[in-house]
C-alpha positions in Angstrom: 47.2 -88.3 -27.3 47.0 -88.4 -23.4 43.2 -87.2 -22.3 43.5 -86.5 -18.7 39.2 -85.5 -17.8 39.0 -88.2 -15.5 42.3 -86.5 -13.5 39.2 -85.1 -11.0 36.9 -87.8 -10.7 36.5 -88.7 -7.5 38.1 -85.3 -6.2 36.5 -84.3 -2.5 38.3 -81.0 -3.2 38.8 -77.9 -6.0 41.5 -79.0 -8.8 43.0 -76.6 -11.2 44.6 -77.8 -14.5 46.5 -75.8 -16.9 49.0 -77.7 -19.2 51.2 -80.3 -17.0 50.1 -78.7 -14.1 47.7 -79.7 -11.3 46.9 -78.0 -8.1 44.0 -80.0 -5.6 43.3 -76.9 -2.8 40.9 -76.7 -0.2 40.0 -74.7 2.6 40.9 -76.3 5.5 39.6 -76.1 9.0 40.6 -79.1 10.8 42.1 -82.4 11.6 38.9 -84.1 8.8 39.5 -81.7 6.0 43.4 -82.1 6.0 42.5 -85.7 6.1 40.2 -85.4 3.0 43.3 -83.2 1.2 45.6 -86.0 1.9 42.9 -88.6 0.8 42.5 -86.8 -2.9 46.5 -86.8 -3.3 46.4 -90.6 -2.9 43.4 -90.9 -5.4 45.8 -89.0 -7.7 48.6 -91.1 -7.1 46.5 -94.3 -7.7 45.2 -92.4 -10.7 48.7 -91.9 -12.1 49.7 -94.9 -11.3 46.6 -96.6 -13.2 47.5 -94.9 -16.2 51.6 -94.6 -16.0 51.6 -91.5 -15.9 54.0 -90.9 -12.9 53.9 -87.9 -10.6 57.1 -86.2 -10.1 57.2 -86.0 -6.5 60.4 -83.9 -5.9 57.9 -81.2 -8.1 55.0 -81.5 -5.5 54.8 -79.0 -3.3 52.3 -77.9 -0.6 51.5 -73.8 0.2 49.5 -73.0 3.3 47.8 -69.5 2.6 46.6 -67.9 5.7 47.7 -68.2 9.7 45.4 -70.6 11.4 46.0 -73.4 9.4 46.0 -76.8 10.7 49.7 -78.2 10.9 49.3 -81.8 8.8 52.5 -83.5 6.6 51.1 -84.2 3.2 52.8 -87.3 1.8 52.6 -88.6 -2.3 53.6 -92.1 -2.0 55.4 -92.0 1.5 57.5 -89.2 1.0 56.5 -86.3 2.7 56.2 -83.1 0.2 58.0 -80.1 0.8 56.2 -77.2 2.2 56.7 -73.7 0.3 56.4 -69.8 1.4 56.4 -68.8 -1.4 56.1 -69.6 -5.3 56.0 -68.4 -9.0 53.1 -69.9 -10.6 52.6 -69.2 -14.7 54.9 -65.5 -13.9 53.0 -64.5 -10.8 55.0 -64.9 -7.1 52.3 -66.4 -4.3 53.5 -66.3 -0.7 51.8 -68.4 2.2 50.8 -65.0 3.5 48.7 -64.2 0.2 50.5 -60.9 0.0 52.1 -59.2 -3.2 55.0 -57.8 -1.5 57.4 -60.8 -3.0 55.9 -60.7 -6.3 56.3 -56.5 -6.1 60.0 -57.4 -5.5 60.6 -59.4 -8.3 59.1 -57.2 -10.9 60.8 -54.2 -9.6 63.8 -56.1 -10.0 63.5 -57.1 -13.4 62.1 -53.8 -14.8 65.2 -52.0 -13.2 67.4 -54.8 -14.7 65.4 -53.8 -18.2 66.3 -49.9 -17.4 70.1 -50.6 -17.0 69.8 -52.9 -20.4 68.3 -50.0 -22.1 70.5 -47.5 -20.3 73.6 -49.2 -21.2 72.2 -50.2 -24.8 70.3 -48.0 -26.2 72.9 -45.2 -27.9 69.9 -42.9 -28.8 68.5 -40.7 -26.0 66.0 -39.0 -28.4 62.8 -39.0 -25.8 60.6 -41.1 -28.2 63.2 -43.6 -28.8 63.6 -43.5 -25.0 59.5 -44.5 -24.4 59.5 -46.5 -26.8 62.2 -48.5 -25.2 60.3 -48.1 -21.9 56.9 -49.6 -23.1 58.7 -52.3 -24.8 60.6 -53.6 -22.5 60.0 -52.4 -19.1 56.5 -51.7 -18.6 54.9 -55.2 -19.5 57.0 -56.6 -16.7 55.0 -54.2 -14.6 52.0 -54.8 -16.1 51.6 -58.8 -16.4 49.0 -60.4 -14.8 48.5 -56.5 -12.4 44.9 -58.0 -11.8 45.9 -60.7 -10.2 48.3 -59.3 -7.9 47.2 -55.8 -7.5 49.2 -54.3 -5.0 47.3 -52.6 -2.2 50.1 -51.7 0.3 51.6 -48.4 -0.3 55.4 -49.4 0.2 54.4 -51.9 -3.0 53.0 -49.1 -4.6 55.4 -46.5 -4.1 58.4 -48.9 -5.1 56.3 -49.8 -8.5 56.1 -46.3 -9.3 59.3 -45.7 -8.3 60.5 -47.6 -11.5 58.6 -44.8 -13.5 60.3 -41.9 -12.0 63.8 -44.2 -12.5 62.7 -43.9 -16.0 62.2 -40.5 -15.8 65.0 -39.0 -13.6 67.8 -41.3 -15.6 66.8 -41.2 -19.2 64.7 -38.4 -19.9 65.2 -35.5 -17.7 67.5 -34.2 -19.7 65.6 -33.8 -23.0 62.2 -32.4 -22.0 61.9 -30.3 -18.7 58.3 -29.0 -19.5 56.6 -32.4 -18.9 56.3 -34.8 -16.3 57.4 -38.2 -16.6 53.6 -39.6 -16.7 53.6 -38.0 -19.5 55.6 -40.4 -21.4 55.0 -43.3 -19.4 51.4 -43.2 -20.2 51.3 -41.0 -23.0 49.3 -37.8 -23.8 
């Protein structure tokens, strides 16, 4: 067994470790703090080192959130790491822009990929067949982690909900006219 507690000491910085994962952020300001950012990824190279436990560099990765950020080429070992705009971390898309548009995206991609599977699939179209369908394999896609990426523009909220009424207008308008389709997305 590998303990990795002492993986911060030292650390001028935040660090975040979940599983095989490690992310070292700061807030940065200037020329000093990008310095002090680039100073903790060469106390965890040394640390890695120390305890062969190599850093795969091609996996590093550096994500600047925000517009005024200082411009500054992070390097693990001399190589310079490869900047990001955007990236999926434990199912959630982050973009440098710290908006949920890309992550809005995906998910209403894969929920409508989830209505064509049950669509094409699914030989019942018996209305509580049909929601069950929907909750089970359409609407956690929607729902993971919706705390943490809580859309607040209304193009991402209208083309969320627009997966609902897919549901609706494709699979279940024929079967019950009396009800609308919140009705069976979110139940009675």
């Amino acid at each position: 067994m590998i303990f990795i507690n002492d993986l911060d000491s030292g650390i001028a910085n935040w660090i975040l470790k979940f599983a095989d994962d490690t992310k070292i952020f700061s807030c940065l300001r200037d020329q000093k703090d990008c310095d002090a950012l680039q100073g903790d990824l060469d106390l965890r190279f040394t640390w890695s080192t120390e305890w062969q436990m190599q850093f795969n560099i091609d996996k590093c990765k550096v994500m600047d959130i925000g517009k005024k950020n200082p411009i500054y080429a992070y390097k693990m070992n001399g190589s310079q790491l490869e900047e990001l705009t955007t990236k999926k971390d434990l199912g959630v898309y982050i973009s440098n822009d710290a908006k949920p548009s890309v992550h809005c995206q995906q998910i209403y991609s894969k929920a409508n990929r989830m209505l064509g599977f049950v669509k094409r699939d699914i030989i019942s179209r018996h209305p509580s067949i049909l929601l069950n369908m929907y909750k089970s394999f359409v609407r956690p896609h929607l729902e993971y982690c919706s705390p943490a990426w809580s859309p607040h523009y209304l193009k991402d909220i209208e083309l969320l909900e627009s997966t609902t009424s897919i549901h609706w207008d494709v699979h279940c308008a024929n079967w019950i006219t009396p009800l609308d389709w919140t009705y069976w997305v979110y139940g009675p």
